[in-house]
Structures are given as C-alpha cells and as structure tokens.
C-alpha positions as CSV (number, residue, x, y, z in Angstrom):
1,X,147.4,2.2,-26.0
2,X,148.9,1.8,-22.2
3,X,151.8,-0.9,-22.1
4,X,152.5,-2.9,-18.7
5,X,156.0,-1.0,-18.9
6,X,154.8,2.5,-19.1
7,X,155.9,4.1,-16.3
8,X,153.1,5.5,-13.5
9,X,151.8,9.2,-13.0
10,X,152.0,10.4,-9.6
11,X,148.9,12.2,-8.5
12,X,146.3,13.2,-5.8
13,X,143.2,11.9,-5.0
14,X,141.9,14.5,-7.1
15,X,144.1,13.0,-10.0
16,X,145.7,16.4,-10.7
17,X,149.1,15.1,-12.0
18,X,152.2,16.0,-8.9
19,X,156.0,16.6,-9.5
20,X,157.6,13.9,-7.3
21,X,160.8,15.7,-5.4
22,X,164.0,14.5,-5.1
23,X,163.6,12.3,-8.8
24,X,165.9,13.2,-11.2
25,X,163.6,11.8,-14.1
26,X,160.6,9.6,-15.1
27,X,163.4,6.8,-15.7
28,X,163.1,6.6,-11.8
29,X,159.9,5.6,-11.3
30,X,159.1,2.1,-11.0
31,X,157.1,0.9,-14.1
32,X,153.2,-0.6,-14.4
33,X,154.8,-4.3,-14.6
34,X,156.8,-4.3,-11.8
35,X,154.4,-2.6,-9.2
36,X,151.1,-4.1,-10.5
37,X,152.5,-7.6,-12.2
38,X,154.7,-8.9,-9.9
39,X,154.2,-12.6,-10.5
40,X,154.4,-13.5,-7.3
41,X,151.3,-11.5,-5.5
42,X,148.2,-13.1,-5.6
43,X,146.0,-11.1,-7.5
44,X,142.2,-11.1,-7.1
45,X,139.2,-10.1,-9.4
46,X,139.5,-10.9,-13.1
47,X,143.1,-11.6,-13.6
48,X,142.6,-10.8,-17.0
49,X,141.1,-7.3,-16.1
50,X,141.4,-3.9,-18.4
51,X,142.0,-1.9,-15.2
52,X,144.4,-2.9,-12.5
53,X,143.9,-1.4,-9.2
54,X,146.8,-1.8,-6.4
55,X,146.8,-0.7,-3.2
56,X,150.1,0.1,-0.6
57,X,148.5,-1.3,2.3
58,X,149.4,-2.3,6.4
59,X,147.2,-4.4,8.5
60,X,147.1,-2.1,11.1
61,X,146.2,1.1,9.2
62,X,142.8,2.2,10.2
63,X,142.1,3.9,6.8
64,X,143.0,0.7,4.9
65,X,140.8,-1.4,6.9
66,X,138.1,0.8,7.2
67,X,137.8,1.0,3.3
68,X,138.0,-2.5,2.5
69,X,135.1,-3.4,2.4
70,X,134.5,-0.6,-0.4
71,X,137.3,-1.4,-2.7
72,X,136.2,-5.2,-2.9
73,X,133.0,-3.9,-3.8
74,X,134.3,-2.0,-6.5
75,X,136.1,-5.1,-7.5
76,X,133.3,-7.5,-7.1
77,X,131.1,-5.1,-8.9
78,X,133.1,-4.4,-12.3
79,X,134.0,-7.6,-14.2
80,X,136.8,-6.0,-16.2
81,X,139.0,-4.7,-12.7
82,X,142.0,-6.5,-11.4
83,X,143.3,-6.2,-7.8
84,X,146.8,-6.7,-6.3
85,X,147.4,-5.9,-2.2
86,X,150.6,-4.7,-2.0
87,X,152.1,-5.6,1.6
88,X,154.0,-2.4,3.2
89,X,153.7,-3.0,7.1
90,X,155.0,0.5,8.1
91,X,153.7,-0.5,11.0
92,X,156.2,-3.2,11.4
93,X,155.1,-5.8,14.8
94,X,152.2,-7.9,13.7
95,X,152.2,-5.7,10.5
96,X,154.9,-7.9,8.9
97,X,153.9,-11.0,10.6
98,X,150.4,-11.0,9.0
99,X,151.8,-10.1,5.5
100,X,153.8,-13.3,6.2
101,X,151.1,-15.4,6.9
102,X,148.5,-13.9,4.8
103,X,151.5,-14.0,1.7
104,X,152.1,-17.9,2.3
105,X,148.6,-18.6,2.9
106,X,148.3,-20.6,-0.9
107,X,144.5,-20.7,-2.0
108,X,143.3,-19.6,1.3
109,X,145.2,-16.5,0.3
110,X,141.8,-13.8,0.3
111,X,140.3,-16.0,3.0
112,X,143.4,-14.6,5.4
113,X,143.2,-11.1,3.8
114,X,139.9,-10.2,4.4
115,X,139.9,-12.1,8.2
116,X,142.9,-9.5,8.9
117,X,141.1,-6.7,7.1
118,X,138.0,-7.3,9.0
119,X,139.4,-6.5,12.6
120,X,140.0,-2.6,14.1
121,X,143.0,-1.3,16.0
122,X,146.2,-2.6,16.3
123,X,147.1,-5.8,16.4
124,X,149.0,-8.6,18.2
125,X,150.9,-11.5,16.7
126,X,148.6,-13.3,19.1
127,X,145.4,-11.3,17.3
128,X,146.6,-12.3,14.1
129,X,146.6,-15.7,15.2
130,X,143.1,-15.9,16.6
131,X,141.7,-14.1,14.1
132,X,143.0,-16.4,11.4
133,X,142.0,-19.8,13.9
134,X,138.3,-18.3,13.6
135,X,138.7,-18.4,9.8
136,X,139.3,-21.7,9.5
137,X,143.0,-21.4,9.4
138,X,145.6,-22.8,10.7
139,X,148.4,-20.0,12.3
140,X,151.1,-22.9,13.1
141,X,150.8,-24.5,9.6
142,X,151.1,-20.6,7.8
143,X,154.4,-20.0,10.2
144,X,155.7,-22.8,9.1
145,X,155.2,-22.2,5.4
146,X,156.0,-18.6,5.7
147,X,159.6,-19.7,6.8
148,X,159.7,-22.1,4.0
149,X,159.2,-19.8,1.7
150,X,161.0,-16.9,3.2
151,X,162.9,-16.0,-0.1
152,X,159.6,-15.2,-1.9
153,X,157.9,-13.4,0.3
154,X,161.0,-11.2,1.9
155,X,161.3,-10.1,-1.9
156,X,157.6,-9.3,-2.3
157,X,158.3,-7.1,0.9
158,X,161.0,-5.3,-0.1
159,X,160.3,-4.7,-3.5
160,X,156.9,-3.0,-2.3
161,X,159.2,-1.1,0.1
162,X,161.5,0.2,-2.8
163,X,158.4,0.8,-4.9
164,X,156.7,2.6,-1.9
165,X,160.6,5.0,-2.0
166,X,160.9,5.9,-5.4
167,X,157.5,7.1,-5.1
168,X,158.3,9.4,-2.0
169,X,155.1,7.7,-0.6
170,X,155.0,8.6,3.7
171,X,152.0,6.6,4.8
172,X,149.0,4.0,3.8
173,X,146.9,3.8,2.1
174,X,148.2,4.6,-1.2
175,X,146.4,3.3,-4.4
176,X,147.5,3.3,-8.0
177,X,144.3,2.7,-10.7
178,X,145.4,2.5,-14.1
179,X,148.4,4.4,-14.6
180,X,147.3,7.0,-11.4
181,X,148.7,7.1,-8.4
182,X,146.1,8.3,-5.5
183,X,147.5,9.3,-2.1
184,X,145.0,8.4,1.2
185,X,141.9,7.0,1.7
186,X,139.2,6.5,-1.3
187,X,135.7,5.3,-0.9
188,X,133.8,3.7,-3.2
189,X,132.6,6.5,-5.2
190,X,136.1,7.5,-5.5
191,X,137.1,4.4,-6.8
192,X,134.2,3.9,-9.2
193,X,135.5,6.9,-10.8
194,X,139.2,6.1,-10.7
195,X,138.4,3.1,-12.5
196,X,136.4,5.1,-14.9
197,X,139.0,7.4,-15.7
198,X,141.7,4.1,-16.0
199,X,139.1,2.9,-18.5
200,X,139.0,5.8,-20.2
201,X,142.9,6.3,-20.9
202,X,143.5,2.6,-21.8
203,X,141.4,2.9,-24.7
C-alpha cells in the first residue's frame, strides 16, 4: 500500500516511467509528504481524498490557466480526489505577487485562485488587483496580510522551488497524480485517467 513518504516516479504524460539526470539516487527526490502534504497549502476537494493531485503552477502560464477549468472539474467530479496548487511563479512580476496574495487570502483562499486563474495573458500587479476587487476582495487588506505572514508563505515558495529542482522540472505546468509525475499540459480526459491509474496503484 502507497505511504505519504514514498518517494515520487518521474514520468511523461504518457506515464512511461523517465530517468531523471543529474540525480545520484531515488534518496534525492522529494518524497509524497513533503510535495503533496505540506501543511501549510490549502488544499481543495476532499481533504481526506485516496488520490492526491498537485499541480506546479504560475499565474501567468497560458497552459495552466487554460486548463483550469478542466482539472477542477476532475476534482469536483470524483469525491475521493484531493488537490494542492503548488505556487512556482517562473514568471516572477505579478507571478509572485498573486501567489502572495492568493497564499494569504485565509477562507477566501479558492475564491482568489480561480479569479486569477480565470484571466488570459500576462498580468500586472495592477491586474491582479482589479481582478481580485471584482471578486469581492480586498487587494490592500491581502498585502497587508501577505507581509504579515511573510515567513509562511516565503517557505511555501521556496520549498515548491526546491521541489520543482530536484525534479529537473524547466517549465509549468507540471502535475503529479498519485505517485506520477506528468510533464505539460493535461485535459480532462488526461486527468480522469491519471486519477484512474493513481487509484489503481494505491490499492
């Protein structure tokens, strides 16, 4: 049976399993816990959910927003699935300034994520802003708790980046379903099955 500290398989979208360069061995990898328990991302779905999907993500990658809408479908549609956004603004700009926002945003957490997630094209601080002021938020209010809780959310930042390293991982999106790791963009019929095969190996 899969434990939360068994360490993650790196593979393709097609799920064939891939030698990761440069790693000297497994013992290298970050383990299940740490990428898709970290105590301090929210997570969404069933918390309690048989298959965890996590997805390396920036707010100004076309792919990731464009499939959004898909993956929280997938969620929405199987009760047993668990999902944990895993801020890595590569993009850097507004990129880091939303995860800040969005990351100190409390129970309005998914509310900010999917406002952000719902836009095209890069972005502005100023975007970011507006966007969240049409969602019923409050920009001003989130700054100001973002910098009150710096330490929290700097270390959910850079423990994604060092997670996104070890795995030799060069862009978003990047999602990891189960125990798989699954480079680039996956619809929903990708997903479905992703979370099939997760099911699958668990048991």
């Amino acid at each position: 049976m899969l434990k939360r500290r068994d360490l993650l398989i790196g593979a393709a979208s097609s799920a064939a399993v891939l030698a990761m360069p440069g790693v000297a061995s497994a013992q290298s990898f970050p383990t299940v816990e740490e990428v898709l328990f970290d105590p301090e991302i929210p997570a969404q779905g069933n918390p309690e959910g048989k298959v965890t999907i996590g997805e390396f993500f920036d707010y100004q990658c076309p792919f990731c927003k464009r499939g959004h809408d898909d993956l929280m479908k997938v969620v929405e549609d199987n009760d047993d699935v668990r999902l944990v956004m895993k801020d890595w603004p590569i993009f850097r700009g507004a990129s880091v300034y939303a995860s800040n926002l969005v990351l100190a945003a409390g129970n309005r957490y998914e509310d900010a994520l999917h406002a952000i997630m719902a836009t095209s094209g890069k972005l502005t601080n100023e975007d970011v802003d507006r966007v969240l002021e049409e969602a019923g938020l409050d920009p001003a209010a989130l700054l100001a708790a973002a910098k009150a809780d710096a330490r929290r959310i700097d270390g959910i930042l850079l423990r994604n980046m060092s997670q996104a390293s070890a795995f030799g991982l060069s862009g978003t999106p990047v999602f990891i379903v189960g125990r798989q790791l699954y480079n680039g963009a996956m619809d929903r019929q990708a997903l479905e099955e992703a979370v099939a095969a997760a099911r699958d190996n668990s048991s």
